[in-house]
C-alpha positions in Angstrom: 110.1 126.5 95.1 109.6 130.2 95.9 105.4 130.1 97.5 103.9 132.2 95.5 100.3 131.7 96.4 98.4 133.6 99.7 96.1 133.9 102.0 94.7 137.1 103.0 92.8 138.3 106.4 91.7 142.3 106.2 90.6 144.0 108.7 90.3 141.7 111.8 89.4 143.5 115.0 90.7 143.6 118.5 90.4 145.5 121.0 93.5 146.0 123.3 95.3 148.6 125.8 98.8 149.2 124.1 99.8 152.5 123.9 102.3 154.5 124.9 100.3 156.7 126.9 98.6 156.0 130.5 94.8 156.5 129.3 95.5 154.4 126.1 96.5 151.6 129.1 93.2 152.3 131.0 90.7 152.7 128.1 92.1 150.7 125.6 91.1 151.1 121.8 90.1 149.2 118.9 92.9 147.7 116.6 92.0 146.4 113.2 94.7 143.7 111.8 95.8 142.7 108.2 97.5 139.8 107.2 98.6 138.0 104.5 100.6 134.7 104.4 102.6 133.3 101.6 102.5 129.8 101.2 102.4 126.9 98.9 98.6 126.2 98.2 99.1 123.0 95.1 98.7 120.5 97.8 95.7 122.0 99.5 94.3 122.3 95.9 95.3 119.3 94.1 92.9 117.3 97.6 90.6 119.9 98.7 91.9 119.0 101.8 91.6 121.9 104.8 94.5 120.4 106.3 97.2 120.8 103.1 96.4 125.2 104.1 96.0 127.2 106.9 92.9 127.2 108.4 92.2 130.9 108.4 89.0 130.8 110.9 91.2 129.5 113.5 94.2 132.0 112.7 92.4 134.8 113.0 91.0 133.6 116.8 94.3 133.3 117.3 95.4 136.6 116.1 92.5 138.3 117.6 93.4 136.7 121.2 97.2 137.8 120.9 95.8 141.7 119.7 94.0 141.9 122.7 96.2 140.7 125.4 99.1 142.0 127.2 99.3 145.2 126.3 102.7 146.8 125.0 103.7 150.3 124.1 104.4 150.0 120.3 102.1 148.5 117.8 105.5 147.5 116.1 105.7 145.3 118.8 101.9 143.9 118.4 103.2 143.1 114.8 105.9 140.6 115.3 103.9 139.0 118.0 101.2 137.9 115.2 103.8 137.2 112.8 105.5 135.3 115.2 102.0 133.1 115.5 101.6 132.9 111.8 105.1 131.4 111.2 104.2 128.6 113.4 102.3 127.2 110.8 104.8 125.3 108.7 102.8 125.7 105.8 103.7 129.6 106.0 106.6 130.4 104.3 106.6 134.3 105.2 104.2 137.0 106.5 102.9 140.3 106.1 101.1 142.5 109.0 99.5 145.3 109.5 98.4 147.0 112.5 96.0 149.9 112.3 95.9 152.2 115.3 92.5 154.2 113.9 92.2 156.1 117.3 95.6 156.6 117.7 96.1 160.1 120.3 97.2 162.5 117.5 96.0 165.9 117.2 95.5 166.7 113.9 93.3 165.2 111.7 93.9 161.9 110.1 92.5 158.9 108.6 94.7 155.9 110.2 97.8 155.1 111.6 99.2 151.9 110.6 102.7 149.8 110.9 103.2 147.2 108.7 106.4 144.2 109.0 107.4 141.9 107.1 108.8 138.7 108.1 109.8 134.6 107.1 111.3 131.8 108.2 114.8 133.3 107.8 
């Protein structure tokens, strides 16, 4: 059976130093994170039991923790590492992730910058 069902975190926030740039290294910036899990929830449902789902609250820590350390260049990079933690929950059959970069060193005028992957257990 294809999971159909999800879970959704928007806009989690993390502050890290990844950049590609020396004073994105030193100052570091504020990252906001999106994610959404697909998973099969009937279990969870049919027992209102916290242990047949994810438990988000503790994902997100988790996420949150891997954001803001060791910083890389890419936020491409930032992505897989948090899909990478949500696909060690067995319960998650694939992932979706966002990374927003809001005060990312361009210099024109913009709203966000974001990178967004895609991944499962394949």
């Amino acid at each position: 059976m294809t999971a159909a069902d999800t879970i959704t975190l928007t806009g989690l926030r993390a502050f890290g130093h990844h950049g590609v740039l020396d004073s994105e290294r030193q100052a570091g910036q504020e990252f906001l994170i999106d994610v959404t899990i697909w998973l099969d929830l009937a279990d969870a449902i049919s027992t209102d039991d916290v242990t047949k789902t994810i438990h988000y609250g503790e994902l997100a820590e988790k996420i949150v923790g891997a954001v803001a350390s060791d910083p890389v260049n890419l936020i491409e990079t930032v992505a897989e590492r948090v899909a990478a933690i949500v696909l060690t929950y067995d319960r998650a059959s694939s992932t979706r992730v966002t990374i927003h970069k809001p005060s990312a060193p361009i210099t024109v005028p913009f709203g966000d910058v974001a990178v967004s992957i895609t991944r499962d257990r394949r």
